[in-house]
C-alpha positions in Angstrom: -96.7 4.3 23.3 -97.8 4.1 26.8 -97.9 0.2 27.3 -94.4 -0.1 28.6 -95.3 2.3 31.0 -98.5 0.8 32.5 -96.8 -2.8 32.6 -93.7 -1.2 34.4 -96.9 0.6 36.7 -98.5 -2.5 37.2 -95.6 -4.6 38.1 -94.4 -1.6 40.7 -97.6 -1.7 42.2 -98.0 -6.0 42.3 -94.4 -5.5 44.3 -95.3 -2.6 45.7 -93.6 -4.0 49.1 -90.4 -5.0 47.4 -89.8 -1.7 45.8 -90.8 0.1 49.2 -88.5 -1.8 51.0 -85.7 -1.8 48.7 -86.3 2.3 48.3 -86.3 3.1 51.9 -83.0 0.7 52.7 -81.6 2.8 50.0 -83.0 6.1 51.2 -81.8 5.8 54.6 -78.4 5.0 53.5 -78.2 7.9 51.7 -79.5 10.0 54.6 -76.7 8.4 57.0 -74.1 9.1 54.7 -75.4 12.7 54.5 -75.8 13.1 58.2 -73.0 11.3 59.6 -70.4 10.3 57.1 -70.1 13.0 54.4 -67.7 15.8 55.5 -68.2 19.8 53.6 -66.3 21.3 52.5 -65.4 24.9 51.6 -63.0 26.6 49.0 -61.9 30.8 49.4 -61.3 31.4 45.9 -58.9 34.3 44.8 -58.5 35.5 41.0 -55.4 37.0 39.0 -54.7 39.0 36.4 -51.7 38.9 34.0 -51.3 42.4 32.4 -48.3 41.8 30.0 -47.8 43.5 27.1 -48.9 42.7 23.7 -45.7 40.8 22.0 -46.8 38.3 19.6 -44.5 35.3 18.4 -44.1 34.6 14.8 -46.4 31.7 14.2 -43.7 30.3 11.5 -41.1 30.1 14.6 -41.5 26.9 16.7 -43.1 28.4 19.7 -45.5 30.1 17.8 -46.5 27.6 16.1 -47.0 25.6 19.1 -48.4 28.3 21.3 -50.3 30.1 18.5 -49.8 34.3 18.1 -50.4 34.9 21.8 -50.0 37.8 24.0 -47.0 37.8 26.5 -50.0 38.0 29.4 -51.7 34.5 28.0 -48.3 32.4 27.6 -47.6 34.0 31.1 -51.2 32.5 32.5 -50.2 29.1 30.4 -46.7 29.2 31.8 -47.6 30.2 35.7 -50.6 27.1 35.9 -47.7 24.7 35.2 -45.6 25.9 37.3 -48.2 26.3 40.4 -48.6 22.2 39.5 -44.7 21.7 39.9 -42.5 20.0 42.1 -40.2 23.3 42.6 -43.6 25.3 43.5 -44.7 22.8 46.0 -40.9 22.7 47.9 -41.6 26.5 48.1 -44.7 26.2 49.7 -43.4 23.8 52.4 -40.9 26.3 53.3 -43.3 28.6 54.3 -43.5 29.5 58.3 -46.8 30.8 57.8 -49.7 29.4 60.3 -52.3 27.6 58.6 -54.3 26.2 61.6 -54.4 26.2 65.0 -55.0 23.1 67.1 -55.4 22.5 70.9 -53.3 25.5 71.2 -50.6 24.1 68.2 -49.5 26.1 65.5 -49.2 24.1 62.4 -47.4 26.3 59.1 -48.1 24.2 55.5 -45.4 21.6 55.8 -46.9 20.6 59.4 -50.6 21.0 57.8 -50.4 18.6 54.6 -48.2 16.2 56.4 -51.4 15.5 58.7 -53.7 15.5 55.9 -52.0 13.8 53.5 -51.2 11.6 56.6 -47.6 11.0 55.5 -44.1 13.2 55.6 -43.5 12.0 51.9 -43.0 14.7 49.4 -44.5 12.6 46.8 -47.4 11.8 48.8 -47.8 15.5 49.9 -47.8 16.7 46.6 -50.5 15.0 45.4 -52.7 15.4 48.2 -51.7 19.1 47.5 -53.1 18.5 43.8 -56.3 16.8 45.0 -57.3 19.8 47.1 -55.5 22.4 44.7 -59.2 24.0 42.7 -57.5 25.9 40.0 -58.4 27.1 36.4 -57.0 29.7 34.2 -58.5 32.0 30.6 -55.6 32.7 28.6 -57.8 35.3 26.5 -59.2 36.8 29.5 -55.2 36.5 31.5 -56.7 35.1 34.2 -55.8 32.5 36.7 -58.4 31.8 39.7 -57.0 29.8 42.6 -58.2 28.2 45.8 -57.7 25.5 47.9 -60.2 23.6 49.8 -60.7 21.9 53.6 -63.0 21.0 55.2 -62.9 24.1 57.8 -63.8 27.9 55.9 -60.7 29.4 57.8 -58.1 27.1 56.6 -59.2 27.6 53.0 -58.9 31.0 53.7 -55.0 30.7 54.9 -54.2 28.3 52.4 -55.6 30.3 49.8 -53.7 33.5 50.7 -50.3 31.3 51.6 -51.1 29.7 47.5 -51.4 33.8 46.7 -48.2 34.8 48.3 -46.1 32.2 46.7 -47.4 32.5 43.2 -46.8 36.2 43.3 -43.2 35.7 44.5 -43.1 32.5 41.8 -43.8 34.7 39.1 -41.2 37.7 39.7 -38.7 35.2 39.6 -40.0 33.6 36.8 -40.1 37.2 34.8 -36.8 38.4 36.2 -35.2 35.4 35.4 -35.8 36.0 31.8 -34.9 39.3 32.0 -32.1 38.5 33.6 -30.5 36.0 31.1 -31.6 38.3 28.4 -29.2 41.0 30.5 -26.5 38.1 30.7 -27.0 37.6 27.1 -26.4 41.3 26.1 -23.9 41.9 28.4 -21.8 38.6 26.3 -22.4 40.8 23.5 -21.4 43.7 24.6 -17.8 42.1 25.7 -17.6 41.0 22.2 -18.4 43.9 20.3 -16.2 46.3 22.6 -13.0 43.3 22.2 -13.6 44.2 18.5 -14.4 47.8 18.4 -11.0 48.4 20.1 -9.4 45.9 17.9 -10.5 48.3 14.9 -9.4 51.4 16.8 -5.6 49.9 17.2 -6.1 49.1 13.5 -7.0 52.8 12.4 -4.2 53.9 15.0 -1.8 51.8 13.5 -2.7 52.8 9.4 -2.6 56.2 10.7 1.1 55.9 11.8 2.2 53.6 8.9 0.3 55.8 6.3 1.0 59.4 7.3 0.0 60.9 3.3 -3.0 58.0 3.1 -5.2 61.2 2.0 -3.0 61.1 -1.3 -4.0 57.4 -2.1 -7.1 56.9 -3.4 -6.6 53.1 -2.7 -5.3 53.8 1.0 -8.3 56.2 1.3 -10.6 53.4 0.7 -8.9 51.2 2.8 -8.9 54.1 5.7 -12.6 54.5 5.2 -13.7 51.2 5.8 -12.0 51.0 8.7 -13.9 54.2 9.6 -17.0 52.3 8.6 -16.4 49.5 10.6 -15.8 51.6 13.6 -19.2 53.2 13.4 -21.1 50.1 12.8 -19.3 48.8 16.1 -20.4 51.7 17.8 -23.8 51.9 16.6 -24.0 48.1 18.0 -22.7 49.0 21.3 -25.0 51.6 21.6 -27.6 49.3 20.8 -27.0 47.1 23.1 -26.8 49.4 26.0 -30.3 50.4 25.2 -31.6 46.7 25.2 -29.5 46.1 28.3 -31.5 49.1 29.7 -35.2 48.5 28.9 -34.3 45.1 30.3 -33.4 46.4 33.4 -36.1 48.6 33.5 -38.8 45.6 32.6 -37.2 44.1 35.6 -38.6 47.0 37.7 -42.0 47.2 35.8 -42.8 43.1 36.6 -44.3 44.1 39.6 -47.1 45.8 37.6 -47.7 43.0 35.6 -48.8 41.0 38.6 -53.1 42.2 39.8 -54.7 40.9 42.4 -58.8 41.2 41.1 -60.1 38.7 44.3 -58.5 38.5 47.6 -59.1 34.9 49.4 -62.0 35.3 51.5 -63.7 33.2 54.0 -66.1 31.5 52.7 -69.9 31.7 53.5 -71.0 28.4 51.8 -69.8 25.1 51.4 -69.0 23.6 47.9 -71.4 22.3 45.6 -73.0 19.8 45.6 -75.2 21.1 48.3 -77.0 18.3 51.0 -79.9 19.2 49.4 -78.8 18.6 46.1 -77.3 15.6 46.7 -80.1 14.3 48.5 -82.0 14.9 45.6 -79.5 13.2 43.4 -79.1 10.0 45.6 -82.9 9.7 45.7 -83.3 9.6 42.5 -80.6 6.5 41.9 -82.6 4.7 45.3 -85.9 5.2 42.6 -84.2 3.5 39.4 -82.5 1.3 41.7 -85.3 0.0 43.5 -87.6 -0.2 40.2 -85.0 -2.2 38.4 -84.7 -5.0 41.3 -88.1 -5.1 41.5 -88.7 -5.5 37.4 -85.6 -8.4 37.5 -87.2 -10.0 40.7 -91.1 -10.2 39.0 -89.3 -11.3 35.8 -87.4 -13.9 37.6 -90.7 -15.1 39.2 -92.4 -15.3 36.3 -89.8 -17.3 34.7 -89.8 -20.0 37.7 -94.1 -20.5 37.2 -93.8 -20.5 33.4 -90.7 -23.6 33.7 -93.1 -25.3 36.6 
């Protein structure tokens, strides 16, 4: 079980001076990399609750059948991570006036701030730099989104962070009124429709009353007089309906805001992001080991090739 092991032993120590060399070039590679090339950096997270109300979709309906029974608060989380991603969120964000950084006494706001990172004034090309510093994940169970963005300096990541807050919130109010809103729209059509008809009907019942003074005597003009009736009240019944919806819409307008918690501000952040120097250090010298041990294993198998063929 152990031969393997003492030949791979015995050959490390027979090339002891190759594999020494080979690990320290490696080694100090690694420690100039850590020490002069590799930039931290540091992330200021922030976390989000969606409190929506339980409203489940029929899973025979499409949606729900491609969504599953979900609450409104985890399509919402589903719905909001796709649209932080988007082109439309992105424009928004380079709209923004807000100071992200100050350098040698010049104010840059987002647009100003990517364009120098992403070193380009492409949208494109600013949108995914954007997505390569964007840290974001979301628990549609939980209704949670948590959000950050990284740099390499802890109060940029904190700016960013809060401008990315901002412009979610304000993303997701329109998002929510803009359903509530075509839902009004919607309702409203009806209404029009409903009210074109229920005073169609009332001409009709106006105009039986007028042509049919002793109706009451008729059993069959009775009838006829009562379904008009009938149909009245249904209309009215709808209308009244309808101005109900159209009110609790207008209403859920109002409540949105509530649907919206901030659990975590951005913060500015104490530690860089994983992994750590010392980590990595650890990490790198461990490759430099298997590294070193497999050139010197090919080298000593090399050279004993060469003696066996002389």
């Amino acid at each position: 079980m152990f031969d393997p092991i003492k030949e791979i032993l015995k050959v490390v120590i027979k090339r002891k001076s190759l594999f020494s060399k080979f690990f320290f070039f490696l080694t100090t590679i690694s420690l100039l990399y850590l020490l002069f090339l590799r930039v931290p950096t540091y992330t200021s997270h922030a976390k989000i609750f969606i409190n929506s109300k339980e409203n489940p979709i029929p899973g025979k309906s499409f949606l729900g059948g491609f969504l599953g029974n979900q609450s409104d608060g985890a399509r919402d989380v589903q719905i909001l991570s796709e649209i932080i991603i988007g082109n439309t969120f992105f424009k928004q964000l380079l709209n923004s006036e807000k100071i992200i950084s100050i350098t040698n006494g010049e104010e840059y706001n987002f647009k100003a701030f990517i364009a120098n990172e992403a070193d380009s004034d492409n949208v494109e090309k600013m949108h995914a730099h954007f997505l390569e510093i964007l840290k974001m994940s979301f628990d549609s169970k939980r209704q949670i989104i948590t959000i950050g963005v990284k740099s390499d300096y802890r109060a940029i990541t904190k700016n960013l962070s809060s401008l990315l807050l901002e412009q979610i919130e304000s993303s997701y109010f329109s998002y929510k009124n803009s359903l509530e809103k075509n839902k009004i729209k919607s309702i409203q059509f009806r209404l029009d429709e409903v009210q074109v008809s229920l005073s169609k009907i009332q001409s009709t019942i106006t105009a039986f009353r007028k042509e049919n003074l002793e109706y009451e005597k008729s059993p069959k003009l009775l009838i006829e007089y009562e379904n008009f009736l009938r149909e009245r009240l249904i209309l009215e019944q709808t209308i009244s309906t309808l101005y109900s919806q159209k009110e609790m819409s207008e209403i859920e307008m109002k409540l949105n805001k509530d649907l919206f918690l901030i659990i975590n501000e951005p913060y500015l952040p104490t530690y860089k992001d994983e992994p750590t120097n010392r980590k990595l250090l650890l990490i790198l010298s461990l490759f430099s080991f298997i590294i070193s041990l497999s050139v010197t294993l090919i080298v000593h198998e090399l050279k004993k090739t060469n003696r066996m063929n002389l």
